[in-house]
N, C-alpha and C positions, 0 to 999 in steps of 0.2 A: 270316778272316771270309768270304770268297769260297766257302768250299768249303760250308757252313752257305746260302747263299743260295738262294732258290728259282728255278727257270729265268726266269719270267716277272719276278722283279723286276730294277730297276734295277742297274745295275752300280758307278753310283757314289751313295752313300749317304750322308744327314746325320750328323755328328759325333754330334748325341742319339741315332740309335740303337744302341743295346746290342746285342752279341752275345749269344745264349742263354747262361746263367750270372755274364755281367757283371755289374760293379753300375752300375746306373744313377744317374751321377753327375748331373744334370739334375736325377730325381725328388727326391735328397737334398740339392742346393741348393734346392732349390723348398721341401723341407718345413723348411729351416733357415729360408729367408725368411720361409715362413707363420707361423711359431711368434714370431720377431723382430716378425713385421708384427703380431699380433694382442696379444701382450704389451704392445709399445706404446702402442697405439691405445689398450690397459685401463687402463694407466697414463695417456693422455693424457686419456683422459673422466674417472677419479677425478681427477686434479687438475685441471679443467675443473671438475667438479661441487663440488669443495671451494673452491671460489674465492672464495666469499663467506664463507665462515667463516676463511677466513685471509685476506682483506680487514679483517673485525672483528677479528679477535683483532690483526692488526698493530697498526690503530688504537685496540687498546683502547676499543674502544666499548660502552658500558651494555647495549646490546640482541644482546649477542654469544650468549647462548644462547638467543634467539629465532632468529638466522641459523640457529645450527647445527640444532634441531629442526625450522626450515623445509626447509633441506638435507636430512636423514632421509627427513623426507617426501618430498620430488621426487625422492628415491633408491628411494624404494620403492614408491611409484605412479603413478610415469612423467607424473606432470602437472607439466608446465614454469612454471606460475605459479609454484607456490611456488618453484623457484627463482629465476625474477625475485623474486618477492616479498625474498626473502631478501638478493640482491644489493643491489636498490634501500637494503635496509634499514642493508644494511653500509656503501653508497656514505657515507648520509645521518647526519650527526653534529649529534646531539641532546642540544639545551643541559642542562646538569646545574643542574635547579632545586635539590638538595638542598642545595649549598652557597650557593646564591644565599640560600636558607630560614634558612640557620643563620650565615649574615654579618648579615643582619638579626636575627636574635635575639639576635645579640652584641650589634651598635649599641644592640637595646632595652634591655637588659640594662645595658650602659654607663649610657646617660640615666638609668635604673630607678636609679643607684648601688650595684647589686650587681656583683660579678665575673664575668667571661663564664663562662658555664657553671653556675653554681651556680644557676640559673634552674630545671636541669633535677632538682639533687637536694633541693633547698625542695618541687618540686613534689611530687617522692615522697615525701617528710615528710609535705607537707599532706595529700595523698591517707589516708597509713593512719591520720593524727590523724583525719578526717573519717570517714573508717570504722569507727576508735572510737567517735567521739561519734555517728555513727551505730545503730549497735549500744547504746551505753548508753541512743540514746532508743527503743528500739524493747523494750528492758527493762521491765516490768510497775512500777510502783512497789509496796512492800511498806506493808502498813500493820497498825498492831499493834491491838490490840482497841481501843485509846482513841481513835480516833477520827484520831490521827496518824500522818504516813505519813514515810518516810525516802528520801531522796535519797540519789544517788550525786553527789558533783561531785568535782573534778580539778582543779589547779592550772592556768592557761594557761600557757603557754609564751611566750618574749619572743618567737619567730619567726613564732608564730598572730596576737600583735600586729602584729607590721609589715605580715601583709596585709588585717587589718582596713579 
Protein backbone atom coordinates (compact mmCIF):
# COMPACT_ATOMS: atom_id res chain seq x y z
CA UNK A 1 0.00 0.00 0.00
CA UNK A 2 2.99 2.37 0.54
CA UNK A 3 4.08 2.28 -2.85
CA UNK A 4 0.36 3.34 -4.20
CA UNK A 5 0.56 6.38 -1.73
CA UNK A 6 0.91 9.99 -2.89
CA UNK A 7 3.98 11.96 -1.63
CA UNK A 8 2.01 14.50 0.29
CA UNK A 9 -0.20 12.00 2.25
CA UNK A 10 0.08 10.65 5.42
CA UNK A 11 2.23 7.71 6.16
CA UNK A 12 0.22 5.99 8.58
CA UNK A 13 -3.37 5.52 7.35
CA UNK A 14 -6.99 4.49 8.76
CA UNK A 15 -7.80 0.69 8.55
CA UNK A 16 -11.40 2.06 6.26
CA UNK A 17 -9.26 3.10 3.77
CA UNK A 18 -9.01 0.81 0.78
CA UNK A 19 -6.32 0.40 -1.56
CA UNK A 20 -7.04 1.00 -5.33
CA UNK A 21 -8.90 -2.30 -6.37
CA UNK A 22 -9.79 -3.35 -2.72
CA UNK A 23 -13.18 -4.06 -1.73
CA UNK A 24 -14.33 -1.79 0.61
CA UNK A 25 -15.27 -3.78 3.60
CA UNK A 26 -16.84 -0.62 5.61
CA UNK A 27 -19.02 0.49 2.49
CA UNK A 28 -20.48 -3.22 2.51
CA UNK A 29 -20.97 -3.50 6.24
CA UNK A 30 -22.65 -0.24 6.00
CA UNK A 31 -25.01 -1.33 3.10
CA UNK A 32 -25.78 -4.77 5.11
CA UNK A 33 -26.72 -2.51 8.03
CA UNK A 34 -28.88 -0.06 5.88
CA UNK A 35 -30.84 -2.67 4.28
CA UNK A 36 -31.38 -4.62 8.10
CA UNK A 37 -31.87 -0.94 9.53
CA UNK A 38 -34.71 -0.07 6.94
CA UNK A 39 -36.39 -3.56 6.81
CA UNK A 40 -37.02 -3.31 10.20
CA UNK A 41 -38.08 -0.11 10.87
CA UNK A 42 -40.97 -1.31 7.77
CA UNK A 43 -41.78 -4.05 9.70
CA UNK A 44 -41.90 -2.11 13.01
CA UNK A 45 -44.31 0.73 11.60
CA UNK A 46 -46.79 -2.11 9.94
CA UNK A 47 -47.09 -3.81 13.01
CA UNK A 48 -47.33 -0.43 14.94
CA UNK A 49 -50.07 0.56 12.39
CA UNK A 50 -51.83 -2.93 12.82
CA UNK A 51 -52.04 -2.74 16.38
CA UNK A 52 -55.49 -1.98 16.73
CA UNK A 53 -56.78 -4.36 14.45
CA UNK A 54 -55.11 -7.29 16.20
CA UNK A 55 -56.21 -5.53 19.58
CA UNK A 56 -59.94 -6.34 18.19
CA UNK A 57 -59.56 -9.25 16.61
CA UNK A 58 -57.83 -10.80 19.92
CA UNK A 59 -60.66 -9.48 21.79
CA UNK A 60 -63.07 -10.33 19.48
CA UNK A 61 -64.87 -7.50 19.49
CA UNK A 62 -68.26 -6.49 17.32
CA UNK A 63 -66.63 -3.28 15.95
CA UNK A 64 -63.62 -5.19 14.57
CA UNK A 65 -64.15 -4.19 10.91
CA UNK A 66 -64.74 -0.84 11.79
CA UNK A 67 -60.94 -0.81 13.35
CA UNK A 68 -59.56 -2.52 10.41
CA UNK A 69 -61.22 0.12 7.65
CA UNK A 70 -60.28 2.83 10.15
CA UNK A 71 -56.55 1.40 9.96
CA UNK A 72 -56.69 1.37 5.84
CA UNK A 73 -57.40 4.64 6.12
CA UNK A 74 -54.66 6.15 8.36
CA UNK A 75 -52.55 3.91 6.13
CA UNK A 76 -53.29 5.65 3.17
CA UNK A 77 -53.71 9.20 4.15
CA UNK A 78 -51.24 9.72 6.70
CA UNK A 79 -53.95 11.27 8.94
CA UNK A 80 -53.33 9.95 12.49
CA UNK A 81 -56.79 10.42 13.86
CA UNK A 82 -58.14 7.66 12.49
CA UNK A 83 -55.74 5.55 13.77
CA UNK A 84 -56.44 6.92 17.35
CA UNK A 85 -59.85 6.69 16.30
CA UNK A 86 -59.55 2.96 15.64
CA UNK A 87 -57.28 2.12 18.75
CA UNK A 88 -59.65 3.91 21.09
CA UNK A 89 -62.29 1.86 19.34
CA UNK A 90 -60.46 -1.57 19.79
CA UNK A 91 -59.37 -0.51 23.48
CA UNK A 92 -63.27 0.09 24.25
CA UNK A 93 -65.59 -3.22 24.62
CA UNK A 94 -69.15 -2.49 23.84
CA UNK A 95 -71.93 -4.17 25.71
CA UNK A 96 -73.79 -6.77 23.28
CA UNK A 97 -77.49 -5.60 23.40
CA UNK A 98 -78.42 -8.37 20.83
CA UNK A 99 -78.53 -11.02 23.39
CA UNK A 100 -79.53 -8.80 26.15
CA UNK A 101 -82.80 -8.31 23.32
CA UNK A 102 -83.34 -11.78 22.71
CA UNK A 103 -83.09 -13.13 26.66
CA UNK A 104 -85.84 -10.78 27.09
CA UNK A 105 -87.88 -12.05 24.33
CA UNK A 106 -87.29 -15.51 25.71
CA UNK A 107 -88.56 -14.43 29.30
CA UNK A 108 -91.58 -12.83 27.13
CA UNK A 109 -92.32 -15.66 25.36
CA UNK A 110 -92.15 -17.94 28.52
CA UNK A 111 -94.99 -15.61 30.40
CA UNK A 112 -96.69 -15.41 26.71
CA UNK A 113 -96.88 -19.72 27.34
CA UNK A 114 -95.42 -20.18 24.09
CA UNK A 115 -91.79 -21.80 23.66
CA UNK A 116 -88.83 -19.69 23.38
CA UNK A 117 -88.46 -19.14 19.92
CA UNK A 118 -91.56 -19.91 18.27
CA UNK A 119 -92.36 -16.25 18.78
CA UNK A 120 -90.25 -15.56 15.81
CA UNK A 121 -91.82 -18.40 13.36
CA UNK A 122 -95.81 -17.57 14.42
CA UNK A 123 -94.69 -14.21 13.52
CA UNK A 124 -93.79 -15.17 9.82
CA UNK A 125 -97.02 -17.26 9.67
CA UNK A 126 -98.98 -14.33 10.61
CA UNK A 127 -97.19 -11.97 8.50
CA UNK A 128 -98.11 -14.06 4.97
CA UNK A 129 -101.79 -15.12 6.51
CA UNK A 130 -102.11 -10.98 6.69
CA UNK A 131 -100.82 -10.56 3.36
CA UNK A 132 -103.23 -12.90 2.07
CA UNK A 133 -106.07 -11.51 3.50
CA UNK A 134 -104.60 -8.45 2.44
CA UNK A 135 -104.60 -9.12 -1.04
CA UNK A 136 -108.06 -11.03 -0.98
CA UNK A 137 -109.41 -7.45 0.37
CA UNK A 138 -108.03 -5.41 -2.18
CA UNK A 139 -109.88 -7.98 -4.67
CA UNK A 140 -112.87 -6.31 -6.76
CA UNK A 141 -115.98 -8.32 -5.44
CA UNK A 142 -117.64 -10.14 -8.57
CA UNK A 143 -121.20 -9.73 -9.07
CA UNK A 144 -123.49 -11.44 -11.36
CA UNK A 145 -126.41 -9.68 -13.35
CA UNK A 146 -128.87 -10.35 -10.28
CA UNK A 147 -128.09 -7.97 -8.27
CA UNK A 148 -125.79 -10.54 -6.06
CA UNK A 149 -122.24 -10.41 -5.46
CA UNK A 150 -119.88 -13.46 -4.18
CA UNK A 151 -117.34 -13.39 -1.67
CA UNK A 152 -114.28 -15.24 -1.19
CA UNK A 153 -113.82 -16.28 2.53
CA UNK A 154 -111.26 -19.04 3.99
CA UNK A 155 -111.41 -20.98 7.00
CA UNK A 156 -109.37 -19.30 10.16
CA UNK A 157 -106.73 -21.11 11.48
CA UNK A 158 -106.59 -22.13 15.35
CA UNK A 159 -103.15 -20.00 15.47
CA UNK A 160 -104.95 -16.55 13.78
CA UNK A 161 -107.22 -17.36 16.99
CA UNK A 162 -104.77 -17.33 19.75
CA UNK A 163 -103.71 -13.83 18.58
CA UNK A 164 -106.94 -12.43 18.46
Amino acid sequence: MSESLHPAASHHLPPFITAPGETDVLMVMMGIILVIAVLSFGILFLRLHTLPERIAHKGHKLQFEIVAVLGLIALFTHMHIFWIAGLLLALIDFPDIGSWLSRIAGSVEKIAGSQPGEGAAEQRETAGVEERAGAAAEQPEKHDGGGRHETKTRPIKHDELSHA
